[in-house]
C-alpha positions as CSV (number, residue, x, y, z in Angstrom):
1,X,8.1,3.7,18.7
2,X,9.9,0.5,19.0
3,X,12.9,0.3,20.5
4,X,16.1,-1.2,18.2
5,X,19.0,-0.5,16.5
6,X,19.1,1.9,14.0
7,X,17.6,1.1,10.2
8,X,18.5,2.4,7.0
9,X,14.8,2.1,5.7
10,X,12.6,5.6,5.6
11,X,11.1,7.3,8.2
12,X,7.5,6.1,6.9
13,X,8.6,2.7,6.7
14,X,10.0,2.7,10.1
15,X,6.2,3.9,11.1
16,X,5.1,1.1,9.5
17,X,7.7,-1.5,10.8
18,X,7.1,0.5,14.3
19,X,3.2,0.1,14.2
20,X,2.9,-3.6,13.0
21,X,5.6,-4.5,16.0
22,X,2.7,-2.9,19.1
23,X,0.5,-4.3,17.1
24,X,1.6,-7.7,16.4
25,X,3.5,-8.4,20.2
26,X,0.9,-6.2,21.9
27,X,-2.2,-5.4,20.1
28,X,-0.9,-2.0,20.5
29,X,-2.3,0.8,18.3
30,X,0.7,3.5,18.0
31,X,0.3,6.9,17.5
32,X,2.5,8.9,15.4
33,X,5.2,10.7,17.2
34,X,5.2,14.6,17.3
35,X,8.7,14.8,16.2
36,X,7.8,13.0,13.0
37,X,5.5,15.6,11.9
38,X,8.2,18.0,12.2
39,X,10.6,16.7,10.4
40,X,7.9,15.7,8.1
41,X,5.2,18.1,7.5
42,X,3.7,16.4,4.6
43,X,2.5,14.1,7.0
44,X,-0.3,16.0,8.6
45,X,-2.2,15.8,4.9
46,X,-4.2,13.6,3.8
47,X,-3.3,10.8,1.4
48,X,-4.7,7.2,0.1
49,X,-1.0,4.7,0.9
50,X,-0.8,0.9,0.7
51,X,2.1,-0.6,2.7
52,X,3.4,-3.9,1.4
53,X,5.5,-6.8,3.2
54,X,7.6,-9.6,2.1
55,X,9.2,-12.1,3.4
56,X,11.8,-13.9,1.5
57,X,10.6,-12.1,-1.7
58,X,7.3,-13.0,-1.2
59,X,3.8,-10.7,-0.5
60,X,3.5,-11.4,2.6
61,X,0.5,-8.4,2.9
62,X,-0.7,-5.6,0.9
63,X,-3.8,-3.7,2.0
64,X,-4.0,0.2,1.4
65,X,-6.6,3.2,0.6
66,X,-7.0,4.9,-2.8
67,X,-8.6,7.8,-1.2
68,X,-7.9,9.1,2.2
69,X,-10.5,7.8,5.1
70,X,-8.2,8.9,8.2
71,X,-7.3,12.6,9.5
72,X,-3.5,12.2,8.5
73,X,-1.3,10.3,6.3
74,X,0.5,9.4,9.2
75,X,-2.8,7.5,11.1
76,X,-3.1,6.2,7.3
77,X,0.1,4.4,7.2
78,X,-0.1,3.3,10.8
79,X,-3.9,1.6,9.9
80,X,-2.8,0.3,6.9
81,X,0.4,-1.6,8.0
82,X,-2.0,-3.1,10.7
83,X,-4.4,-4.1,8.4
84,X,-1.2,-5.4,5.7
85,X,-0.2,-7.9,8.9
86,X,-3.5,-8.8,10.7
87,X,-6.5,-8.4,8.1
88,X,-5.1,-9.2,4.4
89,X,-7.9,-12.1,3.6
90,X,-4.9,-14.1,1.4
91,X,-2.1,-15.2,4.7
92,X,-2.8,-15.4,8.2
93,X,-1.7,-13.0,10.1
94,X,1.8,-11.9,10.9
95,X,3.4,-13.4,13.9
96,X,6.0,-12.0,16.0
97,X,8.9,-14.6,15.0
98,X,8.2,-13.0,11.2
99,X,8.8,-9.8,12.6
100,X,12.6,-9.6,12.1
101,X,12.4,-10.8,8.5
102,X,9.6,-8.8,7.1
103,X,10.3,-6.0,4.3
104,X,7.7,-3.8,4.3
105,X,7.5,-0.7,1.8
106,X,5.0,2.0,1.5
107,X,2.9,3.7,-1.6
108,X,1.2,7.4,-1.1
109,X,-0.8,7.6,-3.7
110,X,-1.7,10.3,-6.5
111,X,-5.5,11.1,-6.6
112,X,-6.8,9.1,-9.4
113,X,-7.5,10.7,-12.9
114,X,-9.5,9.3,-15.5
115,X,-7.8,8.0,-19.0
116,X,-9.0,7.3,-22.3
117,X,-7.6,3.4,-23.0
118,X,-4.8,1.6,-22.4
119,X,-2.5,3.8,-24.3
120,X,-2.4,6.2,-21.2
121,X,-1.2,3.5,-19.3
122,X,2.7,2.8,-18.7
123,X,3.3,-0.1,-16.2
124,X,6.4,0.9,-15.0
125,X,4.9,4.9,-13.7
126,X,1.3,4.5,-12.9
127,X,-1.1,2.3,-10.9
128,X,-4.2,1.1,-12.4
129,X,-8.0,1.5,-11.3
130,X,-10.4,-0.5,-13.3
131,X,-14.0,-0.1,-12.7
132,X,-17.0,-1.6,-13.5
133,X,-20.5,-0.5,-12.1
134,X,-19.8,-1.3,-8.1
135,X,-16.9,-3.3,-8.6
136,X,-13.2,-2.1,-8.9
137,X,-9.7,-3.0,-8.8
138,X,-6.1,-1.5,-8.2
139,X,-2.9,-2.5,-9.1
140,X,0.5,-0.6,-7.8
141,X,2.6,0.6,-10.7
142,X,5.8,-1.2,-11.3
143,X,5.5,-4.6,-9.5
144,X,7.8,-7.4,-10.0
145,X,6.3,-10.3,-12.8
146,X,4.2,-7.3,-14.3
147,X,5.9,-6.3,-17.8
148,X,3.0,-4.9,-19.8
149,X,0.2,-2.6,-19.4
150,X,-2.4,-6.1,-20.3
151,X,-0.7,-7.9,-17.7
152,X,-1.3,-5.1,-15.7
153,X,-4.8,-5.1,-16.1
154,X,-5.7,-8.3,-16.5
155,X,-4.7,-8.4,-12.9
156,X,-6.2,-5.7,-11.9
157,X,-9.6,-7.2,-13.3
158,X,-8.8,-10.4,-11.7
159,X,-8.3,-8.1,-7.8
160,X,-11.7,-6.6,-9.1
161,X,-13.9,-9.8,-10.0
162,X,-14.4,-8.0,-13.6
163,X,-14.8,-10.1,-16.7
164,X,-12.2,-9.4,-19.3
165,X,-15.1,-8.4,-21.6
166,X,-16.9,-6.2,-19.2
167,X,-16.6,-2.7,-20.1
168,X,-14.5,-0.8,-17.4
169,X,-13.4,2.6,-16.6
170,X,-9.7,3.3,-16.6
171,X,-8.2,5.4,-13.6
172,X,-4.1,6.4,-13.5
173,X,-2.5,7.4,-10.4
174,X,1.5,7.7,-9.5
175,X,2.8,6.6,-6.3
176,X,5.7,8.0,-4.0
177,X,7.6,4.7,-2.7
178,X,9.4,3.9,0.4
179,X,11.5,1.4,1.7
């Protein structure tokens, strides 16, 4: 782990923060330290997780799995906070003078379940799949500018490429957020 003073964020976002620092000053790939695991068991399961960055209240970076593709939730985070800073097609990547000024949270995900309509929606609790044939979009559950549950997947469609009168399936999952 990076060495620095001591934060106030969670130990999952420090893992985060921890792995886009190698990564970004020394193409580094961390691994997660043992000591982690202990104190955080939960870790060793696997888990779909998005880590986010800003910077000045601006996304910054958002890339993340729905399902789990890596042996631990730990590795998970680690990828995805590399991939949020080097490999998010909207910015170019992080560079190391951003580094001090990034916020960066993380999202472990629910597995998805499958809803009737929009009435098992509620913006503020879950995340939204929407899915039509091969193509599919996600949207986070309560994210700034995002009041109602169209809004919500309006977006969603957009991050997809779905028309807004393509029939879709809809998908609910609750996250566990860090900061």
């Amino acid at each position: 782990m990076v060495a620095g003073p001591p934060s106030s964020c969670h130990p999952f976002v420090q893992l985060a923060i921890d792995a886009i620092a190698a990564y970004v000053r020394d193409f580094r790939f961390i691994t997660p330290p043992e000591s982690l695991f202990e104190e955080f068991p939960g870790l060793r399961r696997r888990a779909g997780a998005f880590v986010s960055l800003k910077k000045q209240g601006e996304l910054r970076g958002c890339i993340g799995t729905v399902a789990p593709v890596r042996d631990t939730l730990a590795v998970e985070i680690i990828e995805n906070a590399i991939s949020a800073a080097s490999k998010d097609p909207r910015f170019r990547p992080v560079e190391e003078d951003e580094l001090a000024v990034l916020r960066v949270s993380v999202d472990i995900l629910s597995a998805p379940e499958r809803v009737a309509g929009p009435g098992d929606l509620d913006v503020r609790r879950y995340g939204v799949i929407v899915q039509a044939g091969g193509k599919r979009g996600l949207l986070l559950p309560d994210i700034e500018g995002i009041a109602s549950v169209d809004e919500q997947l309006s977006v969603a469609r957009k991050k997809g490429g779905i028309g807004e009168s393509e029939h879709v399936e809809l998908y609910r999952f609750v996250v566990e957020r860090y900061y």
